[in-house]
N, C-alpha and C positions, 0 to 999 in steps of 0.2 A: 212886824217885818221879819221876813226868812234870812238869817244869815247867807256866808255863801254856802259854807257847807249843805244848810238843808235845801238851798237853789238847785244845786249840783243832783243830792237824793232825787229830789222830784223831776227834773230832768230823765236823769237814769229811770226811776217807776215811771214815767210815761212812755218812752223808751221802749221796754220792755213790753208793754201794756200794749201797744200798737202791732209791735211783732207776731204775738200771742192774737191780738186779731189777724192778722192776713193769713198764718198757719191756718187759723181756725177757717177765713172763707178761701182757703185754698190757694191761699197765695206762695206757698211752698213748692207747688208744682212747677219746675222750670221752663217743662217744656210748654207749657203755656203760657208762664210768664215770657221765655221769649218770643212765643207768638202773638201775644200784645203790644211787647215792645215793639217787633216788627210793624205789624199792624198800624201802628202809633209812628211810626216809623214815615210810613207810605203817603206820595201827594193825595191831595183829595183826588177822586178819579176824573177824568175827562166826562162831557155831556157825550151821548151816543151821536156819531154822526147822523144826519137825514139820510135815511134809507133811499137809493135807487131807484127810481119805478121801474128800469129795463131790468133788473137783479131781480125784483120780487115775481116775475114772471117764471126764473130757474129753479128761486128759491122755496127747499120743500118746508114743512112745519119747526123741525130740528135746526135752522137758521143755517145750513148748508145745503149745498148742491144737492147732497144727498148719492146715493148710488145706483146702478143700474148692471144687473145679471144677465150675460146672454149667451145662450146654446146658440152657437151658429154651424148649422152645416155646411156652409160656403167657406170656401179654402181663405186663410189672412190673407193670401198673396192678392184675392180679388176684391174685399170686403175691407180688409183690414186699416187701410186708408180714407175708408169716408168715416167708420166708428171713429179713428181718431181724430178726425174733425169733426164730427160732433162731441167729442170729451172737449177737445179742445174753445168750441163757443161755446158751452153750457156751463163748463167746471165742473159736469158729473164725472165722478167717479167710476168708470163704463170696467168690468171685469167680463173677457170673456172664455170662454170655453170653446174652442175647436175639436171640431172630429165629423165623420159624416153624416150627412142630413139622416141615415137610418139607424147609425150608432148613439145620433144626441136623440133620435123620436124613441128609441129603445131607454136611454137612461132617463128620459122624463116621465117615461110610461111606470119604470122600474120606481121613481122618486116617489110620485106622486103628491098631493098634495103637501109632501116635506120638502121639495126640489124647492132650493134656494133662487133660479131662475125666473127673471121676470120676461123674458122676451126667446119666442125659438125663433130662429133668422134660418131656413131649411132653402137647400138647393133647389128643392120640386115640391112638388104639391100632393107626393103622395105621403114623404112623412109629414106635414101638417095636419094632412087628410084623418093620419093615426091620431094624431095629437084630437085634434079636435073631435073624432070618434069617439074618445076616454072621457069627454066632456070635460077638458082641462083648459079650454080656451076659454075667453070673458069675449063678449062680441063687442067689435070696434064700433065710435060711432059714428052715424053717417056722414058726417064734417071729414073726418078720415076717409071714404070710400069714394064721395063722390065724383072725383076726377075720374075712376078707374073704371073702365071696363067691364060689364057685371060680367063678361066671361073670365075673369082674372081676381074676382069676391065671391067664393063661396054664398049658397043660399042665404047661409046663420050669419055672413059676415063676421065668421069668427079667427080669422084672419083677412089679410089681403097681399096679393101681386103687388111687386116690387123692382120688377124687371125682368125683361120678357127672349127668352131664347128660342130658337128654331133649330130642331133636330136636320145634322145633314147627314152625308158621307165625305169624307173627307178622302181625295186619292192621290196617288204619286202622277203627278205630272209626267213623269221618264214612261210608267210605263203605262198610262192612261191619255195619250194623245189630244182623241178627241170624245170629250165623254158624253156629248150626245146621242152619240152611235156604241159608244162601248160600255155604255153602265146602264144597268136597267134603270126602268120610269119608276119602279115601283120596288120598296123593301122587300115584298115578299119573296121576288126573282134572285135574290142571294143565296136560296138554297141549289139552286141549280151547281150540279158538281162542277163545272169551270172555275169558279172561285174555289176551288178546294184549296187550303192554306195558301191564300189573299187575303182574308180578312181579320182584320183585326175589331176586338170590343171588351167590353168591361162588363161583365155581368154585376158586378156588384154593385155597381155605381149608381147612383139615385137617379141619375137622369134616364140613363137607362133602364132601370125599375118603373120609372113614369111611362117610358115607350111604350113598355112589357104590358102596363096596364093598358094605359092606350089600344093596345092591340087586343085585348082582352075585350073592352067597351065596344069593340068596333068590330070584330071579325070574332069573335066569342072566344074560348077555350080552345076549344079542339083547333082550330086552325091556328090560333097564335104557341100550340103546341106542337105543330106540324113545321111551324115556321122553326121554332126554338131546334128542334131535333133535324131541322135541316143545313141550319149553319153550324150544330156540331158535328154533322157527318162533314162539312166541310172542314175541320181540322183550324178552326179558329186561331189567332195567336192571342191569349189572355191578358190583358192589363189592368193597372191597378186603377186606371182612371182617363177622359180624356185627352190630358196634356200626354201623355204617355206614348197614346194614340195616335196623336199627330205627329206627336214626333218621329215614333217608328213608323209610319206613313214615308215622312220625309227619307231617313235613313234608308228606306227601301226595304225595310222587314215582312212589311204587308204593303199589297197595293191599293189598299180601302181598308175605311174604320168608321165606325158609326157614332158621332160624336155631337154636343155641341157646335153651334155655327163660331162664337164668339175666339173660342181657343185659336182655332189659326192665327183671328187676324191680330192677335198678341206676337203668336212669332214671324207674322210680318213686321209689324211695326220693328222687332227687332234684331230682324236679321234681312229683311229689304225684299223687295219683289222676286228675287234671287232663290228664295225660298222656293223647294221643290215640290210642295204641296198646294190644293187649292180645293175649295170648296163644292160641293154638288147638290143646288136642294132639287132634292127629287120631284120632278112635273106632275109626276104622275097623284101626287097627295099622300092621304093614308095614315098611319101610325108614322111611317118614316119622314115625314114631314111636320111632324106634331110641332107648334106651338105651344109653348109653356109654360110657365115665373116662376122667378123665386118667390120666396114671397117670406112673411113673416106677421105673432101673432104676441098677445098679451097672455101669458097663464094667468088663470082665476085665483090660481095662490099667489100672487107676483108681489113681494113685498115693497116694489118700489114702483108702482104703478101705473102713478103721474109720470115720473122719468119713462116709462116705458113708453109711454102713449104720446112723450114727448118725442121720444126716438122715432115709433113709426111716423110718427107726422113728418117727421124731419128727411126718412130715405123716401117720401114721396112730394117732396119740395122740388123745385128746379133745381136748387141747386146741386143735390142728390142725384135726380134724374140724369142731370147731364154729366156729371162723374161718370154712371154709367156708360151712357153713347161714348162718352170721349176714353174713358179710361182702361172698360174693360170691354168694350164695342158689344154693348148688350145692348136692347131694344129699349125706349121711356114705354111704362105703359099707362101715359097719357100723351096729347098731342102739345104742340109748340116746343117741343126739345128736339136740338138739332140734330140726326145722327151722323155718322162717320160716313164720307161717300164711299168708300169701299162696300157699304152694305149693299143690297137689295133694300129700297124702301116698303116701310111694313106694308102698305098698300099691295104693293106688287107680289110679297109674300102670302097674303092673305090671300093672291088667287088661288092657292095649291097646297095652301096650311090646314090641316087637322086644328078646325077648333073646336074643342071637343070640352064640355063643362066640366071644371076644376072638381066637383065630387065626382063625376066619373074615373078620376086618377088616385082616390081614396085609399082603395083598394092597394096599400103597399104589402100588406102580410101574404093576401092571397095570391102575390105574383110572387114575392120569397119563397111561399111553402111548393109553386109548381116549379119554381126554379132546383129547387130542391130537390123535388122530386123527379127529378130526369137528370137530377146528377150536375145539372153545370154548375151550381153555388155548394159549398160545404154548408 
């Protein structure tokens, strides 16, 4: 039998003995000691809930929404409300980039397969035209296309139309009366010197670069450069864009501008019939009466792909479509969306529309370099 004295010894050498092991397996380290305690701390964790079945449709591999990159050459003011509705019902992550359909076709050309962009959303069809030239588009598939119009799907399908505009003239009511009789049937007739500083236009403007081509497809070079050199002997007044356009139309700066059909009827809706501008689609046909979408496509390097392809499906849904008609009075370019009665219905347009196949408007650099070259672009 251990007295207490030698109780007490052996106590203490075990003691000791124990300490000496936990140094030795590392039990010294605190900052792991108190992440065991912690650890040791925490309830057991909950079971995973049941997954969703309507989520797992959104949901990418990384167990979120995941993200989505888009160049868009359409202005927020007109776009920027349906992308938010789609972040909004998906929980994607939607980051975009604004600037003009030739400035984002120029920076994705620039990026190349490093552009962080999974989606170009282009005003016209001529910077897509570029994009897809570079061979940076991935082709949509035909579950995507098949609504649409194959004059509004490129051949490759390597984008598609997403809403559909009609080039007019837009004139001052005060000083254009009755514009059957006072405005030519046909674009070409604007070089005629009567119009000398009355018109207004935007050369740089993508829609207008579409025309440019347009007229290029259809009347060749030489005359669509007879045309160019005759509205600048008219002494044009330059703008940065259609809105611009119609507004100085209104103000009475010029008495005609070559724009978009959709723009005015924005500053109708809000400033009321009162508004002293009004639309002119030319009878006569032609480039100046060109039909033509927006449209938008998948880059082949698009790191978020499914969301992309989720996006396009999404701006050619109904619900998409008639955002358009209603919101920003652009054309569905499929049928059964209502449009705005203030339009022209597309039917009645299509009597005296330029439809002219979406690669024919490709061609964006070479109407830059002749724009260039007779001085109206820097």
């Amino acid at each position: 039998m251990l007295n207490q004295k030698s109780r007490q010894f052996v106590s203490i050498l075990l003691l000791v003995l124990v300490a000496l092991l936990l140094v030795a397996c590392g039990g010294g380290d605190s900052e792991e000691a108190a992440a065991n305690e912690n650890i040791a701390a925490e309830p057991d964790p909950q079971p995973d809930p049941e997954p969703d079945p309507e989520a797992e449709a959104v949901i990418e591999g990384d167990g979120t929404a995941g993200d989505l990159v888009i160049y868009s050459g359409r202005s927020e003011s007109l776009v920027g409300p349906i992308i938010e509705q789609f972040a909004a019902e998906t929980g994607i992550n939607v980051e975009v980039r604004y600037g003009s359909t030739s400035e984002m076709a120029g920076v994705l050309l620039e990026e190349g397969a490093n552009s962080p962009a999974d989606v170009f959303y282009a005003q016209d069809p001529g910077g897509l035209g570029a994009i897809s030239g570079a061979g940076m588009f991935a082709t949509l598939p035909d579950e995507t296309t098949v609504n649409v119009p194959d004059r509004f799907v490129p051949e490759d399908s390597s984008w598609v139309g997403i809403s559909g505009r009609a080039r007019v003239v837009v004139y001052n009511t005060g000083a254009i009366t009755d514009p059957a009789t006072e405005l030519p049937t046909d674009i070409f007739d604007f070089v005629d010197p009567v119009w000398d500083g009355r018109i207004g236009w935007a050369p740089t403007n993508g829609s207008f670069l579409a025309m440019v081509t347009a007229m290029r497809a259809t009347w060749g070079d030489e005359q669509t450069r007879e045309w160019l050199n005759g509205i600048q002997a008219n002494n044009p007044v330059v703008y940065s864009g259609n809105t611009p356009i119609v507004s100085g139309v209104a103000a009475g700066e010029v008495d005609v501008g070559f724009v978009n059909h959709y723009y005015l009827y924005r500053f109708l809706a809000e400033e009321g019939e009162s508004f002293p501008a009004r639309n002119y689609f030319l009878p006569g046909g032609g480039p100046g009466s060109l039909v033509m979408v927006s449209g938008a496509g998948i880059l082949n390097t698009a790191p978020n792909a499914a969301n992309a392809q989720r996006f396009i499906d999404f701006l050619l849904s109904v619900e998409a479509q008639q955002y358009f008609a209603d919101e920003t009075f652009e054309y569905p370019v499929f049928e059964g969306v209502a449009i705005d009665p203030a339009l022209p219905p597309f039917s009645e347009l299509d009597a005296v529309a330029l439809n002219i196949s979406m690669n024919d408007l490709a061609d964006l650099e070479g109407t830059q370099d002749m724009l260039l070259a007779l001085g109206i672009i820097e």
